[in-house]
C-alpha positions as CSV (number, residue, x, y, z in Angstrom):
1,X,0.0,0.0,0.0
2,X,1.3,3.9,-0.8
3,X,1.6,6.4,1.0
4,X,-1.0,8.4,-0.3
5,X,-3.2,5.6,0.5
6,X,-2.1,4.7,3.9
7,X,-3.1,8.5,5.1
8,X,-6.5,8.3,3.0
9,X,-7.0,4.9,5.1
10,X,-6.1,6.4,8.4
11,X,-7.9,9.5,7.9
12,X,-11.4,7.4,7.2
13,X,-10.9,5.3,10.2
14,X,-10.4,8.4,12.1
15,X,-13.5,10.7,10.9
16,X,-15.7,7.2,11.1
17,X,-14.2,7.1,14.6
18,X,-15.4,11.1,15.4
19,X,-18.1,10.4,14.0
20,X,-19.8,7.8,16.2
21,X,-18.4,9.4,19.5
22,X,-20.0,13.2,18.2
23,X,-23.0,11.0,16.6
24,X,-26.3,9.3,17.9
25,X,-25.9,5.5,17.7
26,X,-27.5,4.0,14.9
27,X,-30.0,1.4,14.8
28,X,-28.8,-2.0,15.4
29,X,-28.0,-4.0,12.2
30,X,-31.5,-6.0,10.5
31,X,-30.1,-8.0,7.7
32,X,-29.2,-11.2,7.2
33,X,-26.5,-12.9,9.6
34,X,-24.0,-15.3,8.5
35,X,-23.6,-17.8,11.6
36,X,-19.9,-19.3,11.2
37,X,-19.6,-21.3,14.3
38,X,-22.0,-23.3,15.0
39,X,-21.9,-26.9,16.9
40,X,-25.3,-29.5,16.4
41,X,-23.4,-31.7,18.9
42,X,-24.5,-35.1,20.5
43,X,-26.4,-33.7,23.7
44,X,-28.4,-31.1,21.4
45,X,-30.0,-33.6,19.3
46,X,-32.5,-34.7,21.4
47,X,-33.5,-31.4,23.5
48,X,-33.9,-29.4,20.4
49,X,-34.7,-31.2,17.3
50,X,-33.7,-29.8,14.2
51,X,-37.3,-28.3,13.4
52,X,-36.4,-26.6,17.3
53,X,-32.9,-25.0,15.6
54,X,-34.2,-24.5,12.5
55,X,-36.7,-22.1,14.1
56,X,-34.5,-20.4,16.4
57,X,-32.4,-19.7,13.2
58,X,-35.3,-17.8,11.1
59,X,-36.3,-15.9,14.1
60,X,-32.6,-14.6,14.2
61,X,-32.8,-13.9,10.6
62,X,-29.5,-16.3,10.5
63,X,-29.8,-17.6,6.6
64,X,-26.5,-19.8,6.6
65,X,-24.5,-21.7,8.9
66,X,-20.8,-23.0,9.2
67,X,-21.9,-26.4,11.0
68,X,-19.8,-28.6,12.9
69,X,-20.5,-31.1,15.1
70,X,-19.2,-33.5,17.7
71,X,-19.4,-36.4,16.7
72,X,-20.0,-35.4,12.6
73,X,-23.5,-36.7,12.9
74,X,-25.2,-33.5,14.1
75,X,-23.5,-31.6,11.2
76,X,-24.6,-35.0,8.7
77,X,-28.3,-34.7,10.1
78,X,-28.4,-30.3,9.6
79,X,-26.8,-31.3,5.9
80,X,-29.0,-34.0,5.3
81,X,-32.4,-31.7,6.2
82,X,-32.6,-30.3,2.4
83,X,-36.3,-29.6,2.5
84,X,-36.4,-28.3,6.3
85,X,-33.3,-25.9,5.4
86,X,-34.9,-24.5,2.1
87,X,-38.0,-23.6,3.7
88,X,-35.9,-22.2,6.8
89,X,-34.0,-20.7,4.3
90,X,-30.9,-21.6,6.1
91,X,-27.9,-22.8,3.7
92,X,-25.8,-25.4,6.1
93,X,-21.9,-24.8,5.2
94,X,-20.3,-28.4,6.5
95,X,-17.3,-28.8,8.2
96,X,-15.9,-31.5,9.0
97,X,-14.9,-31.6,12.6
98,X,-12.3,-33.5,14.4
99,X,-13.9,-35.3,17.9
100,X,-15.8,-38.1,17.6
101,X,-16.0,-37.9,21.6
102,X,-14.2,-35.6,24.5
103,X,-11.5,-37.4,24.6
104,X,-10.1,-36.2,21.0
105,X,-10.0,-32.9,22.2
106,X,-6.7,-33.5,23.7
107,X,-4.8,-35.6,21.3
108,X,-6.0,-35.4,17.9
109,X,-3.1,-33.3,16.9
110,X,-0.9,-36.6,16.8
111,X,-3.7,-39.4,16.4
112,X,-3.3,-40.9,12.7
113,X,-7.1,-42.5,13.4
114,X,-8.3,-38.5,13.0
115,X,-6.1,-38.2,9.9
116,X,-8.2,-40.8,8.4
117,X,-11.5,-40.3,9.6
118,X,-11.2,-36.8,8.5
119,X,-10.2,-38.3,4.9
120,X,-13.6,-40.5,5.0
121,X,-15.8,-38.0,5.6
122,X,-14.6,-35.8,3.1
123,X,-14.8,-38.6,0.5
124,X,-18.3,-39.0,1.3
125,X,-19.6,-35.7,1.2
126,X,-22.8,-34.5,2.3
127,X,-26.5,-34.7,0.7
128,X,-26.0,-30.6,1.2
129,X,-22.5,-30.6,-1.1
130,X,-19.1,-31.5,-0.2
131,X,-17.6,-30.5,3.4
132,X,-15.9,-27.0,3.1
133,X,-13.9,-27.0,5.7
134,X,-12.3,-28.8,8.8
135,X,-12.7,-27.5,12.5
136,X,-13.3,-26.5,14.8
137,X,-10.2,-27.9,16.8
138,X,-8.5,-26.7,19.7
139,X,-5.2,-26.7,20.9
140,X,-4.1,-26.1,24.5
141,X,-0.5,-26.2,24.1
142,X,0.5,-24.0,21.1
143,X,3.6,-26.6,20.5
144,X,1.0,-29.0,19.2
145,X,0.1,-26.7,16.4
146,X,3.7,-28.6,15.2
147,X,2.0,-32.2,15.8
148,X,2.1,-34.4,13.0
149,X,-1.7,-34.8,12.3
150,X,-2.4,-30.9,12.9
151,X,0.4,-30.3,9.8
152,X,-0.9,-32.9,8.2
153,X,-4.5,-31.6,7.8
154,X,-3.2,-27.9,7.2
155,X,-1.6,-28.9,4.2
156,X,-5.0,-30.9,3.4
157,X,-6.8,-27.6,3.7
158,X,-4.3,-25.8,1.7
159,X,-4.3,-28.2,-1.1
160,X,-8.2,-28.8,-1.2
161,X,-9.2,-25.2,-0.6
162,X,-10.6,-26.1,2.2
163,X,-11.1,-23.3,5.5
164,X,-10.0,-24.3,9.0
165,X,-11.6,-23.3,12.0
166,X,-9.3,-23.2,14.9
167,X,-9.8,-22.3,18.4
168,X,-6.1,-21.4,19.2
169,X,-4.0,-18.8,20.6
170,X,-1.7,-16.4,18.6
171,X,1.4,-18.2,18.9
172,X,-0.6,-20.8,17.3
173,X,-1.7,-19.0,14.2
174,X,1.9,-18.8,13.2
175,X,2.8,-21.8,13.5
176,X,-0.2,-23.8,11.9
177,X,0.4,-20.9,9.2
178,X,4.0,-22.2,8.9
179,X,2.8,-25.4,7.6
180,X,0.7,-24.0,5.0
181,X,1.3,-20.5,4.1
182,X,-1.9,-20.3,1.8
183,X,-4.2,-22.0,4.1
184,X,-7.7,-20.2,4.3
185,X,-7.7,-20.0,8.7
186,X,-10.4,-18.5,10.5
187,X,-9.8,-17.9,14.0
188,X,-12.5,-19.0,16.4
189,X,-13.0,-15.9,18.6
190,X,-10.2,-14.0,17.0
191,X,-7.9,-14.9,20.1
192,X,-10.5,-16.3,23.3
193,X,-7.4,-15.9,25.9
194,X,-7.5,-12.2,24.4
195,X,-5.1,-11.2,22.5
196,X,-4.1,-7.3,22.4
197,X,-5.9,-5.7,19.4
198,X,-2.3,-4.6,18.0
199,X,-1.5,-8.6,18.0
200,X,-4.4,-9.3,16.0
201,X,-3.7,-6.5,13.5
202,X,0.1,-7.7,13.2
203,X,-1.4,-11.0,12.3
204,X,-4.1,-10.0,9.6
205,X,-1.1,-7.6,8.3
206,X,1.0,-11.1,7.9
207,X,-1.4,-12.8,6.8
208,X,-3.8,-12.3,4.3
209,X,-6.1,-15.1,4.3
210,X,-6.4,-14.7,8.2
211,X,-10.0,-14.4,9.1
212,X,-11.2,-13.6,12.7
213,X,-14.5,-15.0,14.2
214,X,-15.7,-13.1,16.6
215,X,-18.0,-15.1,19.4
216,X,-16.8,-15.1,23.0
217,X,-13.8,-12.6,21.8
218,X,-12.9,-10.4,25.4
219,X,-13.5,-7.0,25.3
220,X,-15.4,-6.4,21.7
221,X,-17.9,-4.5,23.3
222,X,-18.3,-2.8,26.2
223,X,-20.9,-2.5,29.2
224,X,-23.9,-1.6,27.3
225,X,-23.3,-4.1,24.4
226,X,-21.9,-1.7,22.3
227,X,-18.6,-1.9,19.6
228,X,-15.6,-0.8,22.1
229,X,-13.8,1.8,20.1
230,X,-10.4,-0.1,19.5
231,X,-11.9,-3.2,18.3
232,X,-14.2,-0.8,15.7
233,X,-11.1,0.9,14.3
234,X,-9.7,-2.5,13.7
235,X,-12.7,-3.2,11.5
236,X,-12.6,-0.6,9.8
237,X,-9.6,-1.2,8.7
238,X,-10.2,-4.6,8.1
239,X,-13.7,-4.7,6.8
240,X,-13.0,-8.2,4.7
241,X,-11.7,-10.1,7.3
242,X,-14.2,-10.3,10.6
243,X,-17.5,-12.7,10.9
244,X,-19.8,-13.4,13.4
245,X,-20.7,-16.6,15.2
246,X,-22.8,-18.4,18.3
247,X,-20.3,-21.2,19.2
248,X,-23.6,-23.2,20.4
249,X,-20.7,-25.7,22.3
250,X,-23.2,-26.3,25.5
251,X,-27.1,-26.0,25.3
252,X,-27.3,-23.5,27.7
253,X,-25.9,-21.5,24.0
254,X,-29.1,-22.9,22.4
255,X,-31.2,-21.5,24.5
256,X,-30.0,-18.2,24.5
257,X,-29.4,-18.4,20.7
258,X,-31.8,-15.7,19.7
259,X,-30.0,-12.9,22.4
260,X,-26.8,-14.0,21.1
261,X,-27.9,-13.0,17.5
262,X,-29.6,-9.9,19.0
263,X,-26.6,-9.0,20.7
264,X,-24.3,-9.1,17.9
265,X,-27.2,-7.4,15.9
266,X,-26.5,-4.5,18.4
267,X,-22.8,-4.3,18.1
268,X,-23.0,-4.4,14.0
269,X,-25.3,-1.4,13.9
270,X,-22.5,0.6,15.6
271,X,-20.6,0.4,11.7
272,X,-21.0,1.5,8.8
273,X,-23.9,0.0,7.1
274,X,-21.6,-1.8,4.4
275,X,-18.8,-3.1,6.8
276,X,-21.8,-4.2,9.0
277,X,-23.7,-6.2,6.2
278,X,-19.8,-7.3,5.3
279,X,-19.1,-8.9,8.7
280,X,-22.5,-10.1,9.2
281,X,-22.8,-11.7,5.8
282,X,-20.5,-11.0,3.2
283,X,-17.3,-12.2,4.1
284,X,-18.2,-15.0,4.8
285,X,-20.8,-15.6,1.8
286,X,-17.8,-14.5,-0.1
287,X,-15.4,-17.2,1.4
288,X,-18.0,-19.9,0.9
289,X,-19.1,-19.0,-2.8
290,X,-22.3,-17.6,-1.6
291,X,-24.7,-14.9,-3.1
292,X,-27.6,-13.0,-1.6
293,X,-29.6,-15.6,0.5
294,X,-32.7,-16.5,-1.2
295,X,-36.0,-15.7,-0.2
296,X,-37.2,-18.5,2.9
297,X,-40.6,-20.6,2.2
298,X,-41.3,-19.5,5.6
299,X,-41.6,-15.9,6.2
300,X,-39.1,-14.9,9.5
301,X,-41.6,-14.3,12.5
């Protein structure tokens, strides 16, 4: 970037900036949402059956998912749904994710049995269209970013174009980034231990492809729900690279799904109408081949 447009850049991110704090807030965001972490997993099922989710979805005006589940069935039965999802008008984005039970959580990094499942699934698909992506994974230790399964299914991703969803921390981007340089990453709460804001920009800066999801991230808004100041300047700047998400990991999330949806609903309006429609939506549409969503069978209530 020039210099000429380094100074227009900072000088929109700073009258944008003045402009909220002199300005009224603006209504919170009403289009569509994106929802790019989602989990349908094993305790879920039964308490809220799809036609349950499905609902809680069109109410939140969320018209596409990223699902993945623990164990892959939940994802398989929200893929597998064709008629419910069109009427919903939900598009399910499947991932294919790496825990068939707890105890993967801890060592899937350097368990060849993952390797291979993960190779399976992909093979077989999805009655919604092939998996598009792999995740969401964690990783405790950031040393096992450097374990031989987790390099091996980077360069997977990189290869297939496939996104990775990865609950990490920082140190960890770089070094899952080592092993494939081009891999399409999106970080699952852009950092949940909290990473400083100038750590996350030096990261987008290095990396391109870099996406941050932003459910459970510390300090995005402040006491009254509302976009804290640093974290809008940072999208601002980086208007392509931020989605939203629910991470429904316990069902206490399901519960609460339509708040969470209404509170990031809040946050969103506090930007620019098209970076708001962006993060909600368009990056990740974009990322996933997406257009407009299509009009729902059902009309949202």
């Amino acid at each position: 970037m020039g210099k000429q447009q380094t100074l227009r850049r900072f000088a929109f991110v700073a009258l944008t900036t003045l402009g909220l704090v002199a300005g009224a807030r603006a209504e919170p965001y009403a289009g569509p949402l994106f929802d790019t972490h989602l989990h349908y997993n094993e305790e879920a099922v039964g308490p809220y059956p799809l036609a349950d989710v499905l609902g809680r979805m069109q109410r939140s005006g969320v018209r596409a998912i990223v699902a993945n589940s623990r164990p892959n069935d939940g994802t398989r039965a929200l893929a597998s749904a064709l008629d419910q999802t069109r009427a919903a008008g939900v598009t399910v984005v499947p991932f294919v994710r790496l825990y068939r039970n707890r105890a993967d959580y801890n060592g899937w990094f350097k368990d060849e049995s993952i390797h291979t499942m993960v190779l399976e699934q992909l093979a077989a698909g999805t009655p919604a269209g092939p998996f598009r992506g792999i995740g969401e994974f964690h990783l405790y230790e950031s040393a096992n970013a450097n374990g031989a399964v987790a390099r091996k299914l980077m360069q997977l991703a990189q290869a297939k174009g496939l996104a990775v969803l990865a609950h990490v921390d920082d140190d960890a981007i770089d070094l899952l980034l080592a092993h494939a340089p081009e891999a399409r990453l999106i970080w699952a709460h852009t950092g949940i231990g909290g990473a400083p804001v100038a750590r996350v920009r030096a990261l987008l800066l290095k990396y391109p492809k870099l996406m941050g999801e932003l459910s459970y991230r510390p300090d995005l808004t402040d006491a009254n729900g509302h976009l804290s100041a640093e974290w809008r300047t940072l999208m601002l700047e980086f208007p392509g690279r931020f989605l939203v998400g629910s991470d429904t990991w316990v069902n206490a999330r399901w519960d609460s799904y339509e708040t969470l949806m209404t509170q990031a609903r809040l946050w969103l309006g506090d930007l620019p109408p098209a970076v708001a429609k962006g993060i909600a939506w368009g990056n990740a549409a974009a990322l996933f081949g997406l257009g407009e969503p299509v009009e729902s069978k059902n009309k949202r209530p």
